[in-house]
N, C-alpha and C positions, 0 to 999 in steps of 0.2 A: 781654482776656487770659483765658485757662481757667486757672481757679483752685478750690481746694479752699474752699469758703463755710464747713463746718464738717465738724470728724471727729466722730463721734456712736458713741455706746455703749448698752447696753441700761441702764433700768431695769425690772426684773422686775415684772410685773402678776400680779395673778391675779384680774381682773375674772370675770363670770358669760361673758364673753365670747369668754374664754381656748378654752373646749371643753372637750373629753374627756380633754387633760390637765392643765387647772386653771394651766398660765403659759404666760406667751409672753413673750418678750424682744422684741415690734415698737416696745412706746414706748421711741425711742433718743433720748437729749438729749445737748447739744454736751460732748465734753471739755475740761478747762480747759489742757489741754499738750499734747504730743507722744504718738500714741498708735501699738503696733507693731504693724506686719500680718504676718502668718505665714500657711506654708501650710496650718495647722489653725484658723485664724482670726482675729479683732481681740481683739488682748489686752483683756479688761475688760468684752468684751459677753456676750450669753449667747444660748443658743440651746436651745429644749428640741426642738422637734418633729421632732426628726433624720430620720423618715423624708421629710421633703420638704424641710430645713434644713439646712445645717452642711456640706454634704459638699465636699470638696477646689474642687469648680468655683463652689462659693456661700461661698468663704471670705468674700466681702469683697458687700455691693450698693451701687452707686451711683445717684444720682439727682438732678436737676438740681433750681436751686431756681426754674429758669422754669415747672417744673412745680407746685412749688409754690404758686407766681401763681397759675398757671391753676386749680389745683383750689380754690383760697381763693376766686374769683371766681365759681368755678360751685357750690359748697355751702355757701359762706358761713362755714366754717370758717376760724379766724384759723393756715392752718400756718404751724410754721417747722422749722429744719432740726433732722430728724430724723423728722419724724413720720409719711413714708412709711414708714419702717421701713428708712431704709438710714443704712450706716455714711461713706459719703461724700455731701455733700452739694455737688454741683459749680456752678461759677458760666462761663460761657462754652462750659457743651461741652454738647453734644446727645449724650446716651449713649442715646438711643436709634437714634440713627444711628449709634453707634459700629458696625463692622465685626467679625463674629465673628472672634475671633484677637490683634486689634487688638492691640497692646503698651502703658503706660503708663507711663513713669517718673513717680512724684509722691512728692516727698520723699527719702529713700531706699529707698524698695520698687517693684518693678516687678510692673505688674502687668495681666495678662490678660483681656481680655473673652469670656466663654462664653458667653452667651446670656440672655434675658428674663427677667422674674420673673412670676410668673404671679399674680393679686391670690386671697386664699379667704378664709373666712367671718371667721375671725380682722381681719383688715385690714379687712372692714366694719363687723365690733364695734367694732373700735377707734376708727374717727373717726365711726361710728354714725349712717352715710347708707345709706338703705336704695336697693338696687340698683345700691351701689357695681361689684359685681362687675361688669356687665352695664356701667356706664358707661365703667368702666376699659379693660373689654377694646375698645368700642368706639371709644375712642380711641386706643387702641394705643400710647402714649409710655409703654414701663412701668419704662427705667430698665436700669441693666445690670445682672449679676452679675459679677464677678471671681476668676480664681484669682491668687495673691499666689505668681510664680516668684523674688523674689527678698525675703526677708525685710527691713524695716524701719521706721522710726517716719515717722510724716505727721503732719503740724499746720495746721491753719487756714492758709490764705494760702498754701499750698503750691503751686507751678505743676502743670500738667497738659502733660506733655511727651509725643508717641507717637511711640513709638520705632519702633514698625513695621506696615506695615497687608497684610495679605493682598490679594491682586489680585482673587481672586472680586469682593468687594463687596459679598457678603451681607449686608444691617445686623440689629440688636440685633430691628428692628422688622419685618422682613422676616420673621425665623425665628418672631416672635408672631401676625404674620398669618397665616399657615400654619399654624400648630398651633394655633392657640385661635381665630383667624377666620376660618376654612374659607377660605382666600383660595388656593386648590387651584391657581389658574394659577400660583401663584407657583412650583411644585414644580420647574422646571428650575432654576430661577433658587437656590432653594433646595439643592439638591440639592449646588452648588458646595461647600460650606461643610462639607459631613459631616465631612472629615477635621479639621475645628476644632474642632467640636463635642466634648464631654464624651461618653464611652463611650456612658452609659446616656440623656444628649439623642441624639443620633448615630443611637439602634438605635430610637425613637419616629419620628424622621422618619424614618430609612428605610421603617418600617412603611405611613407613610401615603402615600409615594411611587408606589408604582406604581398603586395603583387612584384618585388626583390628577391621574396623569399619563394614567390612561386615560379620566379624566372633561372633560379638558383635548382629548383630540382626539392629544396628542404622541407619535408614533411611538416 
C-alpha cells in the first residue's frame, strides 16, 4: 500500500555548510501530528534560498524511504525520514517514476507532481559525502516536487491516492535525465510534458530541445 512513512519539517541549521546564506532548512525531522500543505507551502518548515526553493511548484518534495535504503547502504549513513530534505517521506510509491502532472490526494490536500529536485553543494554538506552530487545525479531517483492545488493537513499513515495521470508518460526521472544527464535522445519523448511543466522548468527545456533534437538525428 502507498502510504505517507513520515510528514517532516525543517529544523533550521546554520552549519559552515549552509553557504553564502548561513541557513538552510534541508535537516527536516518527522512531525508529531497533522501537518498543513498550502499553496505557499508546509506550515512549520522553512525555506531560506528562495531563488532556487519555495516557489509555488516546490511547495511541497517528496521522497521515498526505498531510497533512503539505498543511500544508508551505499554511504553508510544511518538515514531516516527526512534527511533527504523532503517534507514527505513516502512508503510504496516510486516518485521518481511518478508522471509530470500526476495528481495525488494524501490526507486532505491534493497534490501535483512538477518535476525533479536537483541535489547542490548544501545537500552534500549536509550528510557530508564527498561527490554526492556526481552520485546522485547518476543515479537518477531524485524524488518529486509538489504544487499543493488544494490545501490541507497530512499525517503519518496517510494513503497516497492518484487521482489523475497525464497520458504523455513523461516520468519525474525522465525530465532529470534530460536536463542534468545529457540524456538528449530523450528530447521527443520529453518534449510531451512541456505543458505540465512549471513556466520557468517549461522555457529551460524547451531551450535545450532543439539543438538535442538535432544531435539525436530527429527531423
Amino acid at each position: 500500500m502507498s502510504v505517507v512513512e513520515s510528514v517532516n519539517i525543517a529544523v533550521v541549521r546554520t552549519d559552515p555548510w549552509t553557504g553564502r546564506l548561513g541557513r538552510s532548512g534541508i535537516d527536516k525531522r518527522p512531525a508529531a501530528g497533522p501537518v498543513r500543505f498550502a499553496a505557499d507551502g508546509v506550515a512549520g518548515d522553512a525555506v531560506f534560498d528562495r531563488d532556487h526553493h519555495g516557489a509555488w511548484f516546490q511547495a511541497a518534495y517528496a521522497f521515498d524511504v526505498e531510497e533512503l535504503r539505498h543511500w544508508s547502504e551505499h554511504t553508510g549513513l544511518d538515514l531516516v525520514p527526512g534527511n533527504a530534505g523532503e517534507n514527505l517521506t513516502l512508503s510504496g510509491v516510486d516518485s521518481s517514476a511518478a508522471v509530470i502532472g500526476e495528481r495525488w490526494r494524501i490526507g486532505g490536500a491534493v497534490l501535483r507532481v512538477t518535476g525533479p529536485r536537483t541535489p547542490c553543494r548544501v545537500f552534500t554538506g549536509f550528510w557530508d559525502v564527498p561527490g554526492l552530487i556526481k552520485r546522485f545525479t547518476e543515479h537518477g531517483r531524485t524524488g518529486a516536487y509538489l504544487a499543493v492545488e488544494q490545501s490541507g493537513e497530512i499525517t503519518a499513515g496517510d494513503r497516497v491516492q492518484v487521482l489523475s495521470r497525464p497520458a504523455h508518460g513523461v516520468a519525474v526521472a525522465d525530465v532529470f535525465a534530460f536536463r542534468a544527464r545529457g540524456r538528449r535522445e530523450l528530447a521527443g519523448h520529453v518534449a510531451a510534458a512541456l505543458d505540465d511543466l512549471p513556466p520557468r522548468w517549461r522555457a529551460e527545456i524547451a531551450k535545450l530541445l532543439p539543438a538535442a533534437t538535432a544531435a539525436d538525428g530527429t527531423p
